[in-house]
Backbone bond lengths (Angstrom), bond angles and torsions (degrees), N, CA, C in turn:
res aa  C-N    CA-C-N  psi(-1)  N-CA   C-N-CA  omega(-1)  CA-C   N-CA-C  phi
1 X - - - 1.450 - - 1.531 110.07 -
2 X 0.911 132.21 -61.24 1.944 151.03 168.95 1.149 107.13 -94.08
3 X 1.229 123.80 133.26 1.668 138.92 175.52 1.337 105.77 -90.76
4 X 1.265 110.34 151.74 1.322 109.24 171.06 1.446 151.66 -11.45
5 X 1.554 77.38 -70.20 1.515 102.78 165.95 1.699 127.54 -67.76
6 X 1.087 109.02 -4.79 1.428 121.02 163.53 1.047 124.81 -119.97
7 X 1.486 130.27 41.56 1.280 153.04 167.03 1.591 97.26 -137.08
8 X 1.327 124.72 -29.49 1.284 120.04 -177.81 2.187 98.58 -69.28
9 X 1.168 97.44 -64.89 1.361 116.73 166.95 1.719 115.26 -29.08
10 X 1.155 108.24 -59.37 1.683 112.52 170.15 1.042 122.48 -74.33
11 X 1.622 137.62 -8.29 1.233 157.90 -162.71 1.754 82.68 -108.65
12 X 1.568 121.85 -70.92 1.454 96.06 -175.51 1.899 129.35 -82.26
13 X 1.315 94.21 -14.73 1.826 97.31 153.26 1.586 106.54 -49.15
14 X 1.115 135.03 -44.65 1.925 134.63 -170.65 1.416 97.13 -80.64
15 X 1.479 129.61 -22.87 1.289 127.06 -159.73 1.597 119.43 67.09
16 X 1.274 110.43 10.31 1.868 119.91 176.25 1.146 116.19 -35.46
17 X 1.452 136.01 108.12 1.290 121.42 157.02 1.648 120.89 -72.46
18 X 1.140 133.36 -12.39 1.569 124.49 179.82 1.682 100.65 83.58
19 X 0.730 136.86 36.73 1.354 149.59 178.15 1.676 115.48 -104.27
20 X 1.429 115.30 22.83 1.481 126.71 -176.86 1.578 94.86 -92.75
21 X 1.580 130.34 150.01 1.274 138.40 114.89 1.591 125.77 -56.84
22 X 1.326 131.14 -100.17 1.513 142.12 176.09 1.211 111.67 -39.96
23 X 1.475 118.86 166.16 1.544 132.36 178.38 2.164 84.91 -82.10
24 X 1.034 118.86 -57.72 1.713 115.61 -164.95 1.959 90.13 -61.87
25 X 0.875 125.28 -31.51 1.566 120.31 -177.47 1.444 110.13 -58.59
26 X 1.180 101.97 -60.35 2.283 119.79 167.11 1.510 95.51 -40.95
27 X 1.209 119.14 -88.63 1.201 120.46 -155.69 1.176 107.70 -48.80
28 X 1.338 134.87 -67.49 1.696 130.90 175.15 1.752 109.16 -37.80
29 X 1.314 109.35 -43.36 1.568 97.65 -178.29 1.281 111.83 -77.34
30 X 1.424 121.47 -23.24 1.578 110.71 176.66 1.601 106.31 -69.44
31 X 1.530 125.13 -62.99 1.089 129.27 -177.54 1.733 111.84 -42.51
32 X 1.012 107.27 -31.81 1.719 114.72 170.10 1.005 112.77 -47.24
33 X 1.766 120.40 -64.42 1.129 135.78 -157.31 1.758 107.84 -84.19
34 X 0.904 99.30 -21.31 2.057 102.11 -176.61 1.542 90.15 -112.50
35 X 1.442 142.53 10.30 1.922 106.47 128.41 1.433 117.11 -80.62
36 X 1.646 125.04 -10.69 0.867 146.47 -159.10 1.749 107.26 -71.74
37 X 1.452 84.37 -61.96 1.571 114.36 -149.49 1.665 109.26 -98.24
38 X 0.916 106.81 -30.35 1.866 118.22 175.46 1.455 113.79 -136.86
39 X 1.603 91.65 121.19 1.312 108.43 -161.10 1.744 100.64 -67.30
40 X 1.285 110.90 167.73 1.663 111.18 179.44 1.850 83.69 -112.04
41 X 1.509 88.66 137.95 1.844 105.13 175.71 1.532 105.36 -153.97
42 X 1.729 88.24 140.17 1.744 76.80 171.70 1.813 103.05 -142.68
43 X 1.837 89.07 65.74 1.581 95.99 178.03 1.893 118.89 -56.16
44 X 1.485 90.38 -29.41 1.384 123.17 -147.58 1.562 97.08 -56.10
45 X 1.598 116.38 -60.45 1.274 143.80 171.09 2.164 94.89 -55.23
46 X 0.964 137.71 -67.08 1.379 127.63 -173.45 1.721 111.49 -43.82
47 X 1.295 106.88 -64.22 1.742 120.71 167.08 1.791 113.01 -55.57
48 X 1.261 114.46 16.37 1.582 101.54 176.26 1.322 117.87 69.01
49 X 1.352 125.92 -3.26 1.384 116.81 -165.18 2.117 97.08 -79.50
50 X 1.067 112.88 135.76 1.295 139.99 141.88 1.956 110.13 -19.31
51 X 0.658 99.97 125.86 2.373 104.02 -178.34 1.429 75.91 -122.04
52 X 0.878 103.79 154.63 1.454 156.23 167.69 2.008 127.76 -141.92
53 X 1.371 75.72 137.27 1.626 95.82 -175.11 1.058 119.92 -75.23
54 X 1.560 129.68 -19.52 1.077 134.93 -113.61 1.789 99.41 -106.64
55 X 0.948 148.83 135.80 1.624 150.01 -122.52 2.173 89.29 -93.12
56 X 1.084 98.47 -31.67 1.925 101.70 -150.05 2.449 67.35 -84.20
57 X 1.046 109.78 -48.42 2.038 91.66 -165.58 0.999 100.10 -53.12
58 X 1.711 130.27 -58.94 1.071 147.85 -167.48 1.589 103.69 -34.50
59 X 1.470 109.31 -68.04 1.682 111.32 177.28 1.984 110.89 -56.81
60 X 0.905 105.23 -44.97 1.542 107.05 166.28 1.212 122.97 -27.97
61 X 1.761 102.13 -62.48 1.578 116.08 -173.41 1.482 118.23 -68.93
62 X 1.579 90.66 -29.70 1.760 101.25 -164.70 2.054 98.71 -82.00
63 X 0.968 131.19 -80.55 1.253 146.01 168.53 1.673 113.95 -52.25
């Protein structure tokens, strides 16, 4: 679904170092780092614009 290079990219948008053991260790540190690191907005919805689900906007919006 995402290439490399755009997981590398979203990995340094969070500032992740990869410094997890466990699968529950990752997930808590990612979720850490993206309330952290990317703000939650929902201009998009006020201005009329159209959201989309769709995996390729999603990376757009986020990174």
């Amino acid at each position: 679904m995402f290439s490399e290079i755009q997981i590398d990219a979203y990995f340094e948008r969070l500032n992740f170092k990869g410094q997890v053991c466990s699968p529950l260790e990752f997930l808590n540190e990612l979720q850490g780092l993206h309330y952290m690191h990317i703000p939650y907005e929902n201009f998009d919805i006020l201005n009329g614009l159209a959201l989309s689900l769709e995996a390729e906007s999603i990376y757009q919006k986020i990174i």
